[in-house]
N, C-alpha and C positions, 0 to 999 in steps of 0.2 A: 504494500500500500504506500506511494508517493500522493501526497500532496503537497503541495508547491507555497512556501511563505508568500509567495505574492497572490496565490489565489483566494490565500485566508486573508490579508492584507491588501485592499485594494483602493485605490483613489475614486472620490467618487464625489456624487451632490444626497443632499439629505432628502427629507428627515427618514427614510426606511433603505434597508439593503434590497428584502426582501419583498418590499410595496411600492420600491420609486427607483433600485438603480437595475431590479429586475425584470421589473414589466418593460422598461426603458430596452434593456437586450434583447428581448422576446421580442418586443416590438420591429426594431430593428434586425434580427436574424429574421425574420417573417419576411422581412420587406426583401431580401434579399435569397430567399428560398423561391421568394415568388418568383423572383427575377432570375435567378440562377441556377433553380433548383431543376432537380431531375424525376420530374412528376409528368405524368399524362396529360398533354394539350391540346386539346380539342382544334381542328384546325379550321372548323367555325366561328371558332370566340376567341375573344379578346377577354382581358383583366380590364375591367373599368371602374371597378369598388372595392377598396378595402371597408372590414367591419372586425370590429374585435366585441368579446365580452370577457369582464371579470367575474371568476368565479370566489364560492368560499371565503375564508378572512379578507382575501383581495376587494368582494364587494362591499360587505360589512367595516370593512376600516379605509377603504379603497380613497373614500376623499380627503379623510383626514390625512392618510398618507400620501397624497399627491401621485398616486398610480394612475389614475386618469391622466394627469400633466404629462407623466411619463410614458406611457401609451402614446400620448401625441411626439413629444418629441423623440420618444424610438423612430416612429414613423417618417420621418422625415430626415433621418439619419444622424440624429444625435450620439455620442457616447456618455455615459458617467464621467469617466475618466477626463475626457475634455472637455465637457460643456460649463460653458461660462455661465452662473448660476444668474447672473444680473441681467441676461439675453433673455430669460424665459417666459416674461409678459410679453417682449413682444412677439415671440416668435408663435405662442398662443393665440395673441390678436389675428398676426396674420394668415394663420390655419383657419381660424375661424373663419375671417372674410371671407376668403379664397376658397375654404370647402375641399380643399386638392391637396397632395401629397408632392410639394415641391424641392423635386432634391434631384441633384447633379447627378446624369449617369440614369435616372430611372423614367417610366416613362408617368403623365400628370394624371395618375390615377384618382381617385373622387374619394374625399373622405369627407364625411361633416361631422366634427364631433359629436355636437346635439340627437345626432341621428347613430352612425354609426359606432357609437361606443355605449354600449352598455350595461350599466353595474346588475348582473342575474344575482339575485337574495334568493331566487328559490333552486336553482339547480348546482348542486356541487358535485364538482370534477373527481373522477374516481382516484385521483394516484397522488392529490394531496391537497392539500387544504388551501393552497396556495395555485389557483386552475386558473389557465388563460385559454382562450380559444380563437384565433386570429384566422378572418374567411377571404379569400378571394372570388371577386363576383363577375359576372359577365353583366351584358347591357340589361338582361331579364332580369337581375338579382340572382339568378342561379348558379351558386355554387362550386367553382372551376377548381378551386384547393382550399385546404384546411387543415391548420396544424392545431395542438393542442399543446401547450408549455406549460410548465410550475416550474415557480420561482421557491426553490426550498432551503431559500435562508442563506443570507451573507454573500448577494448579485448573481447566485449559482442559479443557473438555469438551464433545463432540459426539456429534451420533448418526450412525449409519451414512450416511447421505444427503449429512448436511455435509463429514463426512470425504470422500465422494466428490470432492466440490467441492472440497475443497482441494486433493485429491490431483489433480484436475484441472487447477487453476492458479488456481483461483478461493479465495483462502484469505478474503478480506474478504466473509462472510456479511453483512453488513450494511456496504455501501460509505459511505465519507464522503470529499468533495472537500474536498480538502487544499492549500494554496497551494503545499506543497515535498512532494509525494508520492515521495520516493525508496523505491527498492526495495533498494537496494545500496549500498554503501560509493561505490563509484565514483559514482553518480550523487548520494551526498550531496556530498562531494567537489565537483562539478561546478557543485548549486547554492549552496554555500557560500561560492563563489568569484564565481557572479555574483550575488549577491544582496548582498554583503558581510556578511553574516550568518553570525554563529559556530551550530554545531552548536544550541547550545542556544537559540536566537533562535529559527533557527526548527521546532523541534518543539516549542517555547511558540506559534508562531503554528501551528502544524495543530493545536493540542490546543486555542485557544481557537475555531477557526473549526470543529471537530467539538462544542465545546460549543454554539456560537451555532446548527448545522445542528439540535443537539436542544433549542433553545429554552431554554438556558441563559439566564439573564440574569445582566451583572454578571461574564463571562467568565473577563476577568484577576483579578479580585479571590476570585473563589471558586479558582480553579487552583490561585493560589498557598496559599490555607489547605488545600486539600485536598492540596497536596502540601508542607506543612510538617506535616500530618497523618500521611501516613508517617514521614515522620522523626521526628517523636516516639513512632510506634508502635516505631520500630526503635529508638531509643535508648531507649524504658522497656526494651525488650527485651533491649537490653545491659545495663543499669544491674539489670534483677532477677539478669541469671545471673552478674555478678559477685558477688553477695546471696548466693548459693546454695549448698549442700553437698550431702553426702550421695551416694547411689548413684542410677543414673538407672534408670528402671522398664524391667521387661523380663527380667531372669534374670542378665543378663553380670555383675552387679554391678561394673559402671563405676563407676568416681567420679569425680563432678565434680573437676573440679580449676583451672577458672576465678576461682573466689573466689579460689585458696590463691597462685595465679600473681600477681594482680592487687594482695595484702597486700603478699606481697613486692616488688613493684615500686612500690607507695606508701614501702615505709618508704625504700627505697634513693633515690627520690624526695626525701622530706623531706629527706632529708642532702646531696641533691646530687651522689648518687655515680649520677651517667650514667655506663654501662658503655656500649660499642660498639655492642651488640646491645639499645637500650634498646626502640629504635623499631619493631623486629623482637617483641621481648617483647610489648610492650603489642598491638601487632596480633595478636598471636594469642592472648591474652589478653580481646582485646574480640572476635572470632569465635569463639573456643571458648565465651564465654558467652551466647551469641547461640543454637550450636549445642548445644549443652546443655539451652537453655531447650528447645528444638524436641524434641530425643531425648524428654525428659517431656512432652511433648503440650503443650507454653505456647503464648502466645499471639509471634508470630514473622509477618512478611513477606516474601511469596515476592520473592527478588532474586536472580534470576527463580524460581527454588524454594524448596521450605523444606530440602531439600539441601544447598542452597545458599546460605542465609541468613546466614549469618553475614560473608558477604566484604563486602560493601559499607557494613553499618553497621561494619565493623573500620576500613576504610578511610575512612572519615568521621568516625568518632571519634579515628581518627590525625591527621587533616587539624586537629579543633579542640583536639587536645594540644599538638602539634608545629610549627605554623604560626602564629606570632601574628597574623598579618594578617586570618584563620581567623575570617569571620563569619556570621551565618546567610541573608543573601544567598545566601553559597554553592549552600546547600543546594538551590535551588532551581536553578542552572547544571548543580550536581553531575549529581543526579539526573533531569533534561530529558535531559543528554550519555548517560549511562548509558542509559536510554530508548531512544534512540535507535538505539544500536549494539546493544542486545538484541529490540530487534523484527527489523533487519536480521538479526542472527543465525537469530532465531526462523523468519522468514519464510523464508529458504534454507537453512536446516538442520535444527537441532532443540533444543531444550532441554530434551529428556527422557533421563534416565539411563536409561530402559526401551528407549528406540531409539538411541540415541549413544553410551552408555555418560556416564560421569561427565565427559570433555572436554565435553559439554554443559551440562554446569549447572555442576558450580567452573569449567570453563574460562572458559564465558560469565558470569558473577559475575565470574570476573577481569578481564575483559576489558573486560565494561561498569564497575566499578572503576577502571582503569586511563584508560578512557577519562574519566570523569568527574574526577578527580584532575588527568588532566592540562587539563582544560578551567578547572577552577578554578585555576589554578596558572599562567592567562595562554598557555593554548597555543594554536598556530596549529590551526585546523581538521585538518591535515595530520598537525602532530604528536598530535593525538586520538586519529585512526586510526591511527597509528602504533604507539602505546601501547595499544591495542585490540589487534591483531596483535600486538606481541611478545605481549601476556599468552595470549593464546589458545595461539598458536604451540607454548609450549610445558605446554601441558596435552594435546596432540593424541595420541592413543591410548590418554588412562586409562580405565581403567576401571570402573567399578560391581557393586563387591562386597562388599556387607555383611556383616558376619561376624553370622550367625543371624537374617538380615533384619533386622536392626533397625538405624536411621540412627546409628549411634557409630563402631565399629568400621569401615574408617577416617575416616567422614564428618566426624567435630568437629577433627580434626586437619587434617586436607585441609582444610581453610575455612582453617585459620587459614595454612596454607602459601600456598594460593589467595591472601590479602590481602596477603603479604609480597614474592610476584611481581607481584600487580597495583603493588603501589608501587615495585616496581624498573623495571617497564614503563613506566611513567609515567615515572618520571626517564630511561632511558633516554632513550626518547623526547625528554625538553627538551631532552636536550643535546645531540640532533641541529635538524636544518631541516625533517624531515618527509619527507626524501627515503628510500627503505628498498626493499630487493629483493622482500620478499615483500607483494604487497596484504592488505588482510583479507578483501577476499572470496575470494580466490584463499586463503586459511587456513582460511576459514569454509564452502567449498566442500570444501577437503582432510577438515575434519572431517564434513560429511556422507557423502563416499565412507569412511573408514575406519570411522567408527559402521557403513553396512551391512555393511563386510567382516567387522565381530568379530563373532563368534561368540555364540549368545544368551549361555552362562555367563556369558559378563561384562557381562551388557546387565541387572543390577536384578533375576536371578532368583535368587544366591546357590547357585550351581552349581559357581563356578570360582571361580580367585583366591584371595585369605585366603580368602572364606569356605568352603573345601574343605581351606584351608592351616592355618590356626589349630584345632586342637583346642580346643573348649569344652564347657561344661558347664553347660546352662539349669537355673539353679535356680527353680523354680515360686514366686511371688509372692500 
């Protein structure tokens, strides 16, 4: 099992992985399946209309999460990756006008969003909770192609086929030989011990011999800039939302309130007056502005989601506050460790709030947190895992409840708790040997059986929970 630090770690725009920078890829792989793909063509008809619909948590949280927006500009050939977050009003206006799919290379097929997008609340997609269905039409409205996509947490996206395959056991759609292909905690463990190689050794060695398999040249040296590349995406990304004021879009009129956390804890800084709680402050302080920027559609990296975003650049920006030893070396053990223990998660779990509820994205953020902190911080392989497991441990049966679908409400606070347990796991952790009752995959298995036991309401559809619990009142923007 390879999965790839950049495919857990990806650049993107907010506020969801799984509701805005998914449906965004689906969108745009459709557009180009239509165009390029090797399907049956009637040599009668023409494509004249695209139509999509959202299934499952997709409709029920679909607006709050901005997957509508993202549907349109999938369509039109946007990426996450490069889309300029302050382009997106008008490029909505002018789909609206225009009713048409205008994009360089394809031909001006007809979309109107009022019309051809629409949120289905009664039919859910059979392969995940997370269902797209994207149609290609002739001049009749009749039906020339039709894919089906899920988006299943942290921008991953498949179609029906591939799902099959993973659901089968085959999750590595495109296999790569790996020198340390662990599947599980246990068997990283295993070869960490005969290899003598710390966690992060070696998924720096499968990640340069998957580069050299796709003709990378120059391996190690490109690795590490593209992953000192994240980390500067994720710390512009703390550094603007501590910047920031104001209400965050969307009706709740939230207020930021990471700037105003962050003042106050400079001035008390300059003076020298370290309170108890300094190191607690400041972590939540640099996740809620992380989760902020994301709530406004910024620009934010899935760790492992945009959900979830905020724990691990908290926890890294703690590390180079707090730590004088604290250098950018690190950064690259940090987030290798972290990597690491969130594929194995990914792989035998899940990392979608639409299927696990939110113990899979803050848990696993914490958790790969936890485990990276303590790897930088001189820990034994043992105690990595150990601090992986506590963190998760106890995030096991939350749940995912947005109050009015929209990622604030309790998402920017959760992050910032998320990082505060991930640093207490960690230390827990050093100050044992790495010996500990409960495995992580024996935690990270417990979280795949209770994810299927809850119940949808809490699984990203905004049914149950606060968001049934808190009276509000969307004011229109």
């Amino acid at each position: 099992m390879f999965l790839s630090i950049f495919d857990l770690f990806k650049i993107g725009i907010g506020p969801s992985s799984s509701h805005t920078m998914g449906p965004m890829g689906a969108a745009r792989r459709f557009l180009h399946e239509v165009r390029d793909g090797d399907w049956p063509r009637p040599a009668s008809a023409n494509v004249v209309r695209i139509r999509a619909s959202l299934h499952g948590s997709l409709a029920f949280t679909g607006k709050g999460h901005g997957s509508d927006t993202a549907v349109i500009l999938g369509l039109i050939g946007c990426e996450p990756s490069s889309m300029d977050p302050d382009a997106v009003d008008q490029i909505l206006q002018r789909t609206g006008e225009t009713g048409h799919i205008d994009v360089d290379g394809f031909p001006n097929w007809s979309f109107d969003p009022k019309v051809d997008l629409v949120f289905d609340y009664d039919e859910k997609l059979p392969g995940h909770a997370n269902g797209m269905r994207f149609s290609a039409l002739d001049e009749f409205d009749n039906p020339l192609f039709r894919q089906i996509y899920y988006s299943i947490g942290g921008g991953f996206v498949v179609d029906a086929d591939e799902l099959a395959r993973i659901d089968a056991g085959f999750e590595d759609l495109t296999p790569v030989d790996v020198p340390y292909p662990f599947e599980n905690a246990t068997q990283m463990l295993e070869m960490a011990d005969q290899s003598r190689m710390s966690i992060a050794q070696m998924k720096r060695s499968n990640e340069e011999a998957a580069r050299s398999a796709g003709g990378t040249k120059d391996g190690a040296i490109d690795l590490a800039k593209d992953i000192d590349s994240i980390w500067q995406a994720m710390d512009s990304c703390v550094k603007r939302g501590l910047n920031q004021d104001g209400e965050l879009p969307g009706g709740l009129m939230v207020k930021r309130r990471a700037r105003q956390v962050a003042e106050k804890l400079e001035a008390k800084w300059s003076k020298n007056e370290l309170g108890p709680l300094a190191a607690n402050d400041w972590l939540s302080a640099y996740a809620m502005a992380v989760n902020e920027e994301n709530a406004a559609g910024g620009r934010v990296v899935t760790a492992p989601t945009n959900g979830a975003a905020g724990v691990i650049p908290a926890v890294m920006s703690y590390l180079f506050r707090f730590h004088a030893g604290a250098s950018r070396k690190d950064v690259e053990e940090f987030l290798l460790t972290a990597a690491a223990v969130g594929g194995i998660i990914k792989h035998n779990a899940s990392i979608s709030g639409a299927e696990v509820g939110c113990q899979g994205e803050v848990g696993s953020a914490a958790a790969m947190a936890a485990a990276g902190l303590a790897a930088v911080m001189g820990g034994t392989p043992a105690q990595v895992e150990n601090a992986a497991e506590i963190a998760l441990e106890h995030h096991l049966g939350m749940t995912c409840d947005p109050v009015a679908g929209l990622v604030q409400v309790p998402c920017i606070e959760r992050n910032a708790l998320g990082a505060v347990k991930a640093v207490t796991a960690a230390s827990l952790a050093l100050h044992g040997d790495g010996e500990h009752f409960v495995p992580l995959d024996a935690c990270i298995e417990t979280m795949r059986q209770t994810g299927m036991d809850m119940s949808e309401r809490y699984k990203e559809t905004s049914q149950g929970g606060l968001a049934v619990n808190v009276p509000v009142n969307i004011v229109e923007c």
